[in-house]
N, C-alpha and C positions, 0 to 999 in steps of 0.2 A: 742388209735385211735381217730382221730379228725376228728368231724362231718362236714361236707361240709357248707362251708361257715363260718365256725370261726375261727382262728387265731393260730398259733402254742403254745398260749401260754392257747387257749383255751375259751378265752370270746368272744361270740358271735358277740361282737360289732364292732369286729378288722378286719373281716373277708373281701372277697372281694366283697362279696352280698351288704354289709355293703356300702361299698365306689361307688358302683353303686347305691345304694338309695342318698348319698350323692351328686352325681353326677347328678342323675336325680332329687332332688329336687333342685337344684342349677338352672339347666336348665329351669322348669318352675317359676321358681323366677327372670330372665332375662326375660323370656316371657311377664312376669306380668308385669316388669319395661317396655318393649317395647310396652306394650298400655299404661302405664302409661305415654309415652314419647308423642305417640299419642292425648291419650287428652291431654297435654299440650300444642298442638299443635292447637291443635282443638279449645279449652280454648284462646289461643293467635287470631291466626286468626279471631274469634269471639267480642272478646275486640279490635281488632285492628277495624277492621268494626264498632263497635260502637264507637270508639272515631273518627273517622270518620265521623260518623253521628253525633257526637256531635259537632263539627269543621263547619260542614256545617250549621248550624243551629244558632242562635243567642247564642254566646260565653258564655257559664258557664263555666266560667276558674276552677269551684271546679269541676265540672261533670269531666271536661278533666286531672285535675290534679291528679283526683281518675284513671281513666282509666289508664293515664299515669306510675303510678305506680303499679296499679295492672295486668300489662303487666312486667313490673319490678319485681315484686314477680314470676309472671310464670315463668321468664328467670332464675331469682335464683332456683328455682327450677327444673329448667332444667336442671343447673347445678350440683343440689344435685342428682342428677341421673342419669347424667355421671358422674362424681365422686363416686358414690359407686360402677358403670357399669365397669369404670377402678381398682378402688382400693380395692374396698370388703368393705368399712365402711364408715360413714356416714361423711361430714363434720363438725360441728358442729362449726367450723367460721361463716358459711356460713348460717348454721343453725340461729344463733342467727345477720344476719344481713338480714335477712327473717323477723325476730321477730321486728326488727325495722323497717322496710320499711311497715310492717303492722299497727304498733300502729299508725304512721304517718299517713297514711293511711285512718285510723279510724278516728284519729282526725280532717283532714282536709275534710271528709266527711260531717262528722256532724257539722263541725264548733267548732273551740275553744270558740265563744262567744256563742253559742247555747249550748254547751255540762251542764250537771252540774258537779257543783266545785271538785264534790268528784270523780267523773271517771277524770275529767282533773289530778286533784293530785296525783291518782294510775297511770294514764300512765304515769306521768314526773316518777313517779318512776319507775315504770317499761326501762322507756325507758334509766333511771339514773346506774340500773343496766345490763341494756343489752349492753349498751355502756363501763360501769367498766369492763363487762365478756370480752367484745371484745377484749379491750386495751390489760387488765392484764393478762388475762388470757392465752395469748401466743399462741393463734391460728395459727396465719396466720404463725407467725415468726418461732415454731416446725414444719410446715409445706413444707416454703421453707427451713430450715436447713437441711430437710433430703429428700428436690430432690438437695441440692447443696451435701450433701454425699454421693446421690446415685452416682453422676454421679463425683466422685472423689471428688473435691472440698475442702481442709478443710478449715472451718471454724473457729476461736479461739473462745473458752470459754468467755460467758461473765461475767461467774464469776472471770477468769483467769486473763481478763480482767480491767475487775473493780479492780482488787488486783494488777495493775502493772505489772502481769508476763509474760505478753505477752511483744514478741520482735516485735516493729514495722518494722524495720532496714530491 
């Protein structure tokens, strides 16, 4: 005999109680994104006000240039949250061109000739491998490969490629 709510094969976890917890924490985990979309919101319109107020006032082209990108971070960000809101997983392109728009960010803040040597020399690095992760690491390119599969598309191999096998013809 099998207890209400477990599985025909008998572990609790399979069951249909099961996939209604699954379901209902799903839903406030959307919830949670949809204020999280809000203050981004809220965050943007905010910074946009103030670079406004910086613009009207005697030009600090670093005040404005900060603002200006950190309006740029919000939007990436917004975008990381429609993208997990449509797909179920995080970007992690998009992620790591977040991580560069901030080190910039930081730098032009404080000033590359104010800063000292040794955080200037960890950002180029930092910002040396976030650009390697970008390039190499195939983000963007796995990305659009499999909305060109989704929607039929084939694409050749570029390994197939590279070896000549491919027929261009």
């Amino acid at each position: 005999m099998i207890e209400s709510g477990a599985a025909a094969d008998g572990h609790p976890l399979h069951g249909s109680a099961w996939r209604r917890l699954l379901g209902w924490l799903e839903v406030t985990q959307d919830v949670a994104l949809l204020g999280l979309v809000l203050g981004l919101y809220a965050l943007m319109g905010w910074q946009l006000t103030s670079m406004w107020r910086h613009l009207r006032q005697a030009i600090d082209v670093r005040a404005v240039l900060t603002d200006i990108l950190y309006v740029l971070i919000l939007v990436e960000l917004f975008r990381v949250v429609m993208h997990y809101l449509r797909e179920r997983h995080v970007a992690v392109g998009t992620m790591v061109e977040i991580a560069i728009i901030s080190v910039l960010r930081e730098i032009i803040l404080r000033g590359p000739l104010e800063a000292p040597w040794p955080q200037l020399l960890v950002a180029t690095a930092l910002l040396a491998v976030l650009g390697m992760l970008l390039r190499f690491a195939g983000f963007h390119r796995g990305a659009s490969r499999r909305r060109f599969q989704e929607v039929g598309v084939l694409i050749p191999d570029e390994s197939a490629e590279a070896a000549g096998r491919v027929d261009r013809s």
